[in-house]
LUMMI-925753 format. One record per residue (C-alpha): residue number from 1; residue in one letter; chain; x, y, z. Coordinates in Angstrom, 2 decimals, m for minus. Example, Ala and Ser with C-alpha at 12.3 -4.5 7.8 and 13.67 -1.06 7.14 Angstrom:
BEGIN
<drengu 1, 'A', 'A', <12.30, m4.50, 7.80>>;
<drengu 2, 'S', 'A', <13.67, m1.06, 7.14>>;
***
This chain:
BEGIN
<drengu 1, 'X', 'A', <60.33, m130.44, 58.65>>;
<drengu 2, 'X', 'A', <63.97, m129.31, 58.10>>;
<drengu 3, 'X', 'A', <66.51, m132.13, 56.56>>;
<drengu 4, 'X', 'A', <69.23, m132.45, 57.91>>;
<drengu 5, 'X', 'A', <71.67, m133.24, 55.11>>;
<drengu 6, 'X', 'A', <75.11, m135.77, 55.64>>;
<drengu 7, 'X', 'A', <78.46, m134.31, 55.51>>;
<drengu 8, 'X', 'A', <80.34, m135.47, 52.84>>;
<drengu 9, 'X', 'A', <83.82, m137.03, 54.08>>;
<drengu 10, 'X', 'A', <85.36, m138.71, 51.01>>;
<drengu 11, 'X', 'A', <83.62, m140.29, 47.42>>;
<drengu 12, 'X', 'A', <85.82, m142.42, 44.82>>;
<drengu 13, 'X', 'A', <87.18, m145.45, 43.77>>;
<drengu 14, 'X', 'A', <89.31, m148.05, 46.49>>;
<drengu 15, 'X', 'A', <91.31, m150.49, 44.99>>;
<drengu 16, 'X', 'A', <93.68, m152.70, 47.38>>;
<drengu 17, 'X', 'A', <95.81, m154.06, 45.08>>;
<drengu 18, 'X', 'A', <96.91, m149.92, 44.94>>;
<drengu 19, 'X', 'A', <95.65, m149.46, 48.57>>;
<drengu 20, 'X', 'A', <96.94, m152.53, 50.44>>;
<drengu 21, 'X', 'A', <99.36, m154.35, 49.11>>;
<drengu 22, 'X', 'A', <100.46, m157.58, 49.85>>;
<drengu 23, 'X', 'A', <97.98, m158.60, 52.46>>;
<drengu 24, 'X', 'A', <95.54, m160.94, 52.01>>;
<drengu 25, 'X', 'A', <92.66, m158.78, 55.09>>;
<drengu 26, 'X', 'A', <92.55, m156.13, 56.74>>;
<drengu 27, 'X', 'A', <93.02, m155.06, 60.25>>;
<drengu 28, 'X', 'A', <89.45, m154.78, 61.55>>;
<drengu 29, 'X', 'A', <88.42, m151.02, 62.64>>;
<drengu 30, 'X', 'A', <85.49, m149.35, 64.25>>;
<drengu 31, 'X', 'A', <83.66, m147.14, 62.10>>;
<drengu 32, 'X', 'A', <83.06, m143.57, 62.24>>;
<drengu 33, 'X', 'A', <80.93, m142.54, 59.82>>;
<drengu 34, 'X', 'A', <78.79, m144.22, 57.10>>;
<drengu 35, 'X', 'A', <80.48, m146.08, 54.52>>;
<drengu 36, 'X', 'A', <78.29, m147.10, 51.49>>;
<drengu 37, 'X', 'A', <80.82, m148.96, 48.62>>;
<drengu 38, 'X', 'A', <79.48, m151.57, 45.83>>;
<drengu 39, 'X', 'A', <81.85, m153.39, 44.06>>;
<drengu 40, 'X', 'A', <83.65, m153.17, 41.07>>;
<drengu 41, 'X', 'A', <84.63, m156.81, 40.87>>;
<drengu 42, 'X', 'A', <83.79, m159.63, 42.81>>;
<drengu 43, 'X', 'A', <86.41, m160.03, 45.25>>;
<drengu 44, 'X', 'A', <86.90, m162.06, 48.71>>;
<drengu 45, 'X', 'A', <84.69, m161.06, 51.87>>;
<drengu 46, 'X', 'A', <83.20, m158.10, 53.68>>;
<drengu 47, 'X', 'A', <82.78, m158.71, 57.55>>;
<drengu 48, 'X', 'A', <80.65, m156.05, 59.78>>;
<drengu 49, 'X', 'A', <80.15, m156.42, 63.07>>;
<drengu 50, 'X', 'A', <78.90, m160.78, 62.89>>;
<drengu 51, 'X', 'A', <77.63, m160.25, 59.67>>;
<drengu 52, 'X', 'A', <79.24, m161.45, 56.59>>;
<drengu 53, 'X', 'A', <79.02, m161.64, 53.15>>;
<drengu 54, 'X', 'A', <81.08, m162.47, 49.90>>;
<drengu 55, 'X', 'A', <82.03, m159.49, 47.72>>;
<drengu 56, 'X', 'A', <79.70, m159.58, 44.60>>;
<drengu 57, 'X', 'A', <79.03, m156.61, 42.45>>;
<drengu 58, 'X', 'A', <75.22, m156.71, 42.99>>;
<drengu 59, 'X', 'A', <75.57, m156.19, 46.52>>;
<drengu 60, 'X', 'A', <75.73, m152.90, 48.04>>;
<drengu 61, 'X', 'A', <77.83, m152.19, 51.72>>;
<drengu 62, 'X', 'A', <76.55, m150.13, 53.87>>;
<drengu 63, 'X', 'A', <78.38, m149.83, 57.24>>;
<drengu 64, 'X', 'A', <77.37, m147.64, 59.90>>;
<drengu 65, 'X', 'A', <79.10, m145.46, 62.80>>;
<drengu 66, 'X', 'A', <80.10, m147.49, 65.29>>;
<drengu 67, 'X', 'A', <80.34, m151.23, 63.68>>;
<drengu 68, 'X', 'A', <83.51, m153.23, 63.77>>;
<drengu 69, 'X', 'A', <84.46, m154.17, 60.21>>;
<drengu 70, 'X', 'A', <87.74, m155.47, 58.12>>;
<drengu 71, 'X', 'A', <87.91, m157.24, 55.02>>;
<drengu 72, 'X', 'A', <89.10, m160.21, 53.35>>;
<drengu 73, 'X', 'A', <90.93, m159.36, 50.23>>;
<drengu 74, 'X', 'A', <90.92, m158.10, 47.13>>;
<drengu 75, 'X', 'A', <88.18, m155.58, 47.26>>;
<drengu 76, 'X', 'A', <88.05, m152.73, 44.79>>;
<drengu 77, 'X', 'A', <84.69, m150.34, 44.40>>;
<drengu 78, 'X', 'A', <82.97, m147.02, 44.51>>;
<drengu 79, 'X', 'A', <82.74, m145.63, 48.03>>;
<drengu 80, 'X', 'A', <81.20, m142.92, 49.87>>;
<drengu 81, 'X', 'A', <81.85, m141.76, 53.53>>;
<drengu 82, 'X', 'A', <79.82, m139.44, 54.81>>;
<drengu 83, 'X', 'A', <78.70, m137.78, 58.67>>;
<drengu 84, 'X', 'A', <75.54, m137.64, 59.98>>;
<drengu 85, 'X', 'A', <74.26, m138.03, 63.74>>;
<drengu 86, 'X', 'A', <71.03, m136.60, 63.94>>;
<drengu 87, 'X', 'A', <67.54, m136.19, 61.94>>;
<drengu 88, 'X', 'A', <65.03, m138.80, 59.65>>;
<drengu 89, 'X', 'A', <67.98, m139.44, 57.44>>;
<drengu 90, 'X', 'A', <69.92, m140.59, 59.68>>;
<drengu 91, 'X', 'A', <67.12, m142.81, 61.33>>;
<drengu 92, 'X', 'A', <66.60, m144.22, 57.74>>;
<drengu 93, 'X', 'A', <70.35, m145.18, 57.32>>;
<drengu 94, 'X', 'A', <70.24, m146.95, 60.49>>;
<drengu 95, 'X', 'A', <68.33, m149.16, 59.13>>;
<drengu 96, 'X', 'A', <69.42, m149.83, 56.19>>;
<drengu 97, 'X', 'A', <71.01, m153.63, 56.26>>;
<drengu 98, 'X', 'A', <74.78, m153.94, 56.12>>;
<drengu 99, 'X', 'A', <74.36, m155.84, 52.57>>;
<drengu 100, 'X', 'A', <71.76, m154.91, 49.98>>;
<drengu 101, 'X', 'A', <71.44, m157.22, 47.75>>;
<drengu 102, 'X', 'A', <70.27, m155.40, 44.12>>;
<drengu 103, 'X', 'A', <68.83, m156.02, 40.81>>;
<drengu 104, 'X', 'A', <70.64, m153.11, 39.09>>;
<drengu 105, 'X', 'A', <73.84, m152.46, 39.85>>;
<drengu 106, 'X', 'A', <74.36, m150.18, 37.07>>;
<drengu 107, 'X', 'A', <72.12, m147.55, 38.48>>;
<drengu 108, 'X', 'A', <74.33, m147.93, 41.60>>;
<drengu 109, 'X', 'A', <77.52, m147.14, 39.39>>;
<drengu 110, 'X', 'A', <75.69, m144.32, 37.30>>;
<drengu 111, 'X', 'A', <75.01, m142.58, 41.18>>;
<drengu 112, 'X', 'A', <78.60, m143.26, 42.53>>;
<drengu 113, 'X', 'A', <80.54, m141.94, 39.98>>;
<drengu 114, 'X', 'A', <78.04, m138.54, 39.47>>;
<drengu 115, 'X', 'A', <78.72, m138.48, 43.21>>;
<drengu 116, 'X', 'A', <82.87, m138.84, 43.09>>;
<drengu 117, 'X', 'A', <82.58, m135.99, 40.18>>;
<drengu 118, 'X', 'A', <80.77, m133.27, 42.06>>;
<drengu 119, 'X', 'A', <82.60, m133.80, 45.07>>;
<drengu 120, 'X', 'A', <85.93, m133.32, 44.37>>;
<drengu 121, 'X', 'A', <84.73, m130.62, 41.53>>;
<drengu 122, 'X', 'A', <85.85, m127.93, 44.18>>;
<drengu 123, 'X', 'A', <82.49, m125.78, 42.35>>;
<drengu 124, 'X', 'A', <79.96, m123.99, 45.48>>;
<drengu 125, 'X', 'A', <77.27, m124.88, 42.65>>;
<drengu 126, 'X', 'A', <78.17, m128.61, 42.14>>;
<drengu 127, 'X', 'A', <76.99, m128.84, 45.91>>;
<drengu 128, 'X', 'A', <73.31, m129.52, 45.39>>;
<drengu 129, 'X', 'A', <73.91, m131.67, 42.54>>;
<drengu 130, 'X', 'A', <76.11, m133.47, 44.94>>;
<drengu 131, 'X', 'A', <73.14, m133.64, 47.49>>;
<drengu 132, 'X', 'A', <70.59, m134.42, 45.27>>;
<drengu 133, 'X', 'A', <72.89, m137.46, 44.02>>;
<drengu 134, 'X', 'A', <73.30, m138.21, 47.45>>;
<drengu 135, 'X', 'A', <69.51, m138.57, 48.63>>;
<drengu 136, 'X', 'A', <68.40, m140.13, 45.11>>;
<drengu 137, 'X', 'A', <71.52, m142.87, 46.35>>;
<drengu 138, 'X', 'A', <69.79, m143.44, 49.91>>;
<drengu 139, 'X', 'A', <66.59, m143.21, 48.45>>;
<drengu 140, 'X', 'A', <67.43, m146.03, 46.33>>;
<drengu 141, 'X', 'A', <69.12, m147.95, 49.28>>;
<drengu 142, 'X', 'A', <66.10, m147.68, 51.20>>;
<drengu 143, 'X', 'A', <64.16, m148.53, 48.73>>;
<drengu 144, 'X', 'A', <66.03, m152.04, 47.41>>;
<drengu 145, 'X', 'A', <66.54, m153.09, 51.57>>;
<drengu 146, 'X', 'A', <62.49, m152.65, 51.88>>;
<drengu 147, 'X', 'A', <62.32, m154.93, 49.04>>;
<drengu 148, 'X', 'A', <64.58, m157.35, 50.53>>;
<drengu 149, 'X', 'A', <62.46, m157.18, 54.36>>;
<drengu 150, 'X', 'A', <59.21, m157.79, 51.78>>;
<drengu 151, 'X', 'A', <60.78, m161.09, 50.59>>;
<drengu 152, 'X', 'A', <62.29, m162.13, 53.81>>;
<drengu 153, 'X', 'A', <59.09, m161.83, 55.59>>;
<drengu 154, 'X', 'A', <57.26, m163.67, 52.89>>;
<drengu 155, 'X', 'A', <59.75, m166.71, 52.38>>;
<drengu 156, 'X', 'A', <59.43, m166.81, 56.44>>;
<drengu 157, 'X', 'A', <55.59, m167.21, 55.69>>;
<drengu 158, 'X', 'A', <55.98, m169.48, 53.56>>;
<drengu 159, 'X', 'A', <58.58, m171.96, 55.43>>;
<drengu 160, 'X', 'A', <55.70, m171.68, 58.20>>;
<drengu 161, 'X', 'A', <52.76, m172.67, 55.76>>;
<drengu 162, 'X', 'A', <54.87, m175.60, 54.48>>;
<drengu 163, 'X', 'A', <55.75, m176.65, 57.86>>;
<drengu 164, 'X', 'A', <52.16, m177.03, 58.62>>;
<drengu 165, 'X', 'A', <51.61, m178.77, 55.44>>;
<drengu 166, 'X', 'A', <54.25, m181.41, 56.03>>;
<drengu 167, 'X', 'A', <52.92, m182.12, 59.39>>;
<drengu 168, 'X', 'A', <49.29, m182.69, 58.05>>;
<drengu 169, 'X', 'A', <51.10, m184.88, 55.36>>;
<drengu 170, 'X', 'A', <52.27, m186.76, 57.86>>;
<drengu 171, 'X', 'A', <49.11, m187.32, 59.96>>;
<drengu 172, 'X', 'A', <46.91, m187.77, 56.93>>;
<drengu 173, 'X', 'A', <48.57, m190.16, 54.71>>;
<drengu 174, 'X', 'A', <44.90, m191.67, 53.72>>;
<drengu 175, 'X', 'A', <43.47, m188.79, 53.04>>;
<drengu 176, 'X', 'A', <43.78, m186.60, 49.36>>;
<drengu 177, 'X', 'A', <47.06, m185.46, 49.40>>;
<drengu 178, 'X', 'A', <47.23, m184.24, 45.71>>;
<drengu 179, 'X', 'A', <48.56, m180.74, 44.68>>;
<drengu 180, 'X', 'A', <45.43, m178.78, 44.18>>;
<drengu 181, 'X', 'A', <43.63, m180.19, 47.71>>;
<drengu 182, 'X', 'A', <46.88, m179.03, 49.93>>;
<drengu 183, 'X', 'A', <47.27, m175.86, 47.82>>;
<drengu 184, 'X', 'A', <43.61, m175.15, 48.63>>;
<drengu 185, 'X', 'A', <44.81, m176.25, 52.48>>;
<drengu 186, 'X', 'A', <47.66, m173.67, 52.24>>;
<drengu 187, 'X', 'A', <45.30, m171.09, 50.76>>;
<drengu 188, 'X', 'A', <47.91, m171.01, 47.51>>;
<drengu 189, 'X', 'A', <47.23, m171.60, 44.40>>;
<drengu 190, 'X', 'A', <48.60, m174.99, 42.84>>;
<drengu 191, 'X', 'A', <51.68, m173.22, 41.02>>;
<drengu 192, 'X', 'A', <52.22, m171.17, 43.97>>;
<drengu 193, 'X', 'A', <52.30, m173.91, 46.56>>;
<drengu 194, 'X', 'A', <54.49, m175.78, 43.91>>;
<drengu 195, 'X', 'A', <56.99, m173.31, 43.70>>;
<drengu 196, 'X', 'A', <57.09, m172.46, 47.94>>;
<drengu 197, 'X', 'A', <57.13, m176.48, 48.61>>;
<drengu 198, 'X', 'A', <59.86, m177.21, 46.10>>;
<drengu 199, 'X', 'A', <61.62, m174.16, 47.61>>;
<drengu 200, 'X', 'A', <61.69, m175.12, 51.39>>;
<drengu 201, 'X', 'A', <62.10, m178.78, 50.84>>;
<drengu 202, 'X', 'A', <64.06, m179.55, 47.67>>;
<drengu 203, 'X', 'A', <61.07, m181.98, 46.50>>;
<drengu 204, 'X', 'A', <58.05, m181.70, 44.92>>;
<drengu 205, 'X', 'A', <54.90, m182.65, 46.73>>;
<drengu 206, 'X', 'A', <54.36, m185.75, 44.59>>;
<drengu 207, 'X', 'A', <57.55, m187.05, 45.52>>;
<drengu 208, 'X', 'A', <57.59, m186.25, 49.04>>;
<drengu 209, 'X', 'A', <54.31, m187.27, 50.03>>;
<drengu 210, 'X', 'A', <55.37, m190.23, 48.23>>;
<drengu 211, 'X', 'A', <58.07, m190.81, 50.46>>;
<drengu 212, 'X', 'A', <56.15, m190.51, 53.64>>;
<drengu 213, 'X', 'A', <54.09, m193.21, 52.21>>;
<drengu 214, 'X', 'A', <57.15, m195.47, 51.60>>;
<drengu 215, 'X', 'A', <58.58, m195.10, 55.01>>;
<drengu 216, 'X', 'A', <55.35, m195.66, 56.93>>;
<drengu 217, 'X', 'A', <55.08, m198.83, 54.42>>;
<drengu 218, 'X', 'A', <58.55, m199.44, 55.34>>;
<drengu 219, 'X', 'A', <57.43, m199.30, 58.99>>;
<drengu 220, 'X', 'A', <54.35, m201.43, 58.88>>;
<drengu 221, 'X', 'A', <55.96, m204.35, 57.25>>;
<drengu 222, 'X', 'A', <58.51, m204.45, 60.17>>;
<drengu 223, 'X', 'A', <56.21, m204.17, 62.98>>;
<drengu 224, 'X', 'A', <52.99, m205.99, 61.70>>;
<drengu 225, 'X', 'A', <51.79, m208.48, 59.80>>;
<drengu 226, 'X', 'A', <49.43, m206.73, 57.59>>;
<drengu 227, 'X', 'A', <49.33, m208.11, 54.14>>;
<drengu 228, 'X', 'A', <50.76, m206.38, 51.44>>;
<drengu 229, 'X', 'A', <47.20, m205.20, 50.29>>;
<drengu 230, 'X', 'A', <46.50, m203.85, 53.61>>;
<drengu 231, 'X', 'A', <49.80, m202.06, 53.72>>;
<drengu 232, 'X', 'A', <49.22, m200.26, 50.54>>;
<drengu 233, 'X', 'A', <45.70, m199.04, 51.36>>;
<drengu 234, 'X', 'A', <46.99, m198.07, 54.83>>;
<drengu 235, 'X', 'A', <49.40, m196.42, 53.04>>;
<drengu 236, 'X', 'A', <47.53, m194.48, 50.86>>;
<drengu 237, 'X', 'A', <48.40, m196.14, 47.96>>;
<drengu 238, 'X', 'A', <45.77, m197.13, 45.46>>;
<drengu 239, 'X', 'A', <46.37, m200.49, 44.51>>;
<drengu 240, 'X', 'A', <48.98, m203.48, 45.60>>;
<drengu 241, 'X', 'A', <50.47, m203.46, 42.30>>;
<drengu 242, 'X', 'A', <51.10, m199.31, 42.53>>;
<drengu 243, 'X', 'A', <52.70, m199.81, 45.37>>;
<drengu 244, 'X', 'A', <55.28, m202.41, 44.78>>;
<drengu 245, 'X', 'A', <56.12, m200.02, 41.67>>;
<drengu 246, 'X', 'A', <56.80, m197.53, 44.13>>;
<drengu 247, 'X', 'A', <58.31, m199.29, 46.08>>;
<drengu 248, 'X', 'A', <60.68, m201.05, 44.52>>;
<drengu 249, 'X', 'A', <61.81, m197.56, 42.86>>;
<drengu 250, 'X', 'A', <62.33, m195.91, 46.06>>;
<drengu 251, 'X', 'A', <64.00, m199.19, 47.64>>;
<drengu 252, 'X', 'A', <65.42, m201.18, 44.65>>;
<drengu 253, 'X', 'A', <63.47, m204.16, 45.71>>;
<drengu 254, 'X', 'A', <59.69, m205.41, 46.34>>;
<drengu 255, 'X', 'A', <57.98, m205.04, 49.32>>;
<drengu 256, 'X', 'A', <58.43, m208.60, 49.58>>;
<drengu 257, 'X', 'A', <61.74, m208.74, 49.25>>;
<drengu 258, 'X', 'A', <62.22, m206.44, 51.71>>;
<drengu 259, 'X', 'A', <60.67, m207.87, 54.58>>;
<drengu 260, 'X', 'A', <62.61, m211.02, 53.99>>;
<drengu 261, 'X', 'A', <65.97, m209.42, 53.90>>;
<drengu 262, 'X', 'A', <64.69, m207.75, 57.29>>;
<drengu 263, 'X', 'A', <63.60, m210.80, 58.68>>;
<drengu 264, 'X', 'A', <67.06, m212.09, 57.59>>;
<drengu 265, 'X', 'A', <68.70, m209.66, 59.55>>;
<drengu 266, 'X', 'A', <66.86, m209.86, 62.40>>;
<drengu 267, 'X', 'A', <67.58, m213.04, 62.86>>;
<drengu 268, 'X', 'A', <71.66, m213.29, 62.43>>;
<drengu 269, 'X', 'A', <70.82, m210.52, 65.36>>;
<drengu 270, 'X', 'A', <69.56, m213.12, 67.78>>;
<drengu 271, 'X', 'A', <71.98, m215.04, 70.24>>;
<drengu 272, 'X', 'A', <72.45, m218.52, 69.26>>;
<drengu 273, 'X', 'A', <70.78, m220.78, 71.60>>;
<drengu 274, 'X', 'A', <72.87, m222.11, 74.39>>;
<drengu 275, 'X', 'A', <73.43, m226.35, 73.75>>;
<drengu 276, 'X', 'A', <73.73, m228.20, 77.27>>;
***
């Protein structure tokens, strides 16, 4: 199969403090052609199409025909325009994100300035090292945004396998709730499961299912009249004494204590009973 191979527009540095000066964004345009820049320096914000994203040097810009884009300033970085309507290539840049997010953005430098020095070398023969340059660049494009799909796909896993979690949590508070049982629920191991529940909920499990047991306490000494003991085991606590530990730590006073200042409350809330 033939490849088709872009037409190379323009390759270089932009800098708008040279560029565009005095203006704080720019006027937003419709593309029309690719435009693959990485930053120099972090800057203000890149806007394509209803995507966004802050100007960092480890992310790479990839705009394609067509998109509306404009900037908020400054922006300086290495830049490559380049035509191409038809073939695989141009399938592959299509889908290509508009931000690529990379781990080495010195590779990205090495290929954009071997790119801005063959193409304005004016040399026939600098042409396929200015091609090669150019497909090793996509090639690495393509192959940082599959990365990026890979994690995106598994973090969406995971907020799905913690979701489940949390709602067993909930309608199992009795029942073993330590790390290595709902790891082995998840089908994670225990550092795994650690790591993805910490992640998604900005707790550990300890401390959240810990919680849960707190509120239902919390809940059960309002609407019953269960006995402290019976609260705890209903709880999922293991003793009286464990709980009004917890308790106390979560609430900054016994169980006890608690239910007082609720029944306290309650009944300033009542209407004072009429005197004939």
């Amino acid at each position: 199969m033939e490849m088709i191979l872009p037409e190379i527009i323009a390759a270089g540095i932009y800098n708008t403090d040279i560029a565009v000066k005095n203006k704080t964004v720019t006027k937003s345009r419709k593309t029309a052609m690719f435009e693959i820049e990485i930053p120099i320096e972090n800057g203000g914000v890149s806007y394509i199409d209803s995507q966004e994203s802050p100007i960092r040097t480890n992310t790479v810009i990839c705009a394609k025909p067509g998109q509306l884009r404009h900037t908020k300033l400054p922006f300086k970085c290495y830049y490559l325009h380049m035509i191409l309507t038809e073939g695989e290539l141009f399938k592959a840049l299509l889908h290509i994100p508009d931000f690529v997010r990379t781990d080495n953005k010195n590779k990205y430098y090495e290929l954009f300035r071997k790119i801005s020095k063959f193409s304005n070398s004016g040399l026939k023969e600098d042409e396929i090292i200015l091609h090669s340059t150019v497909l090793e660049l996509i090639y690495t494009l393509l192959r940082d945004s599959e990365r990026i799909k890979l994690l995106h796909s598994e973090k969406n896993n995971n907020r799905k396998v913690v979701e489940d979690i949390i709602k067993y949590i909930k309608e199992n508070l009795t029942s073993d709730l330590s790390l290595n049982t709902i790891a082995e629920r998840a089908g994670f191991s225990p550092i795994h499961f650690h790591n993805c529940f910490k992640a998604s909920t900005g707790k550990t499990l300890r401390d959240f299912v810990e919680d849960q047991h707190i509120k239902e306490a919390v809940n059960l000494l309002i609407s019953t009249n269960k006995t402290l003991t019976e609260i705890a085991y209903s709880c999922g606590f293991s003793s009286q004494s464990y709980f009004s530990f917890a308790f106390k730590r979560k609430m900054n006073m016994t169980p006890r204590e608690y239910a007082i200042k609720i029944a306290k409350q309650y009944e300033k809330s009542q209407p004072a009973t009429a005197r004939w």
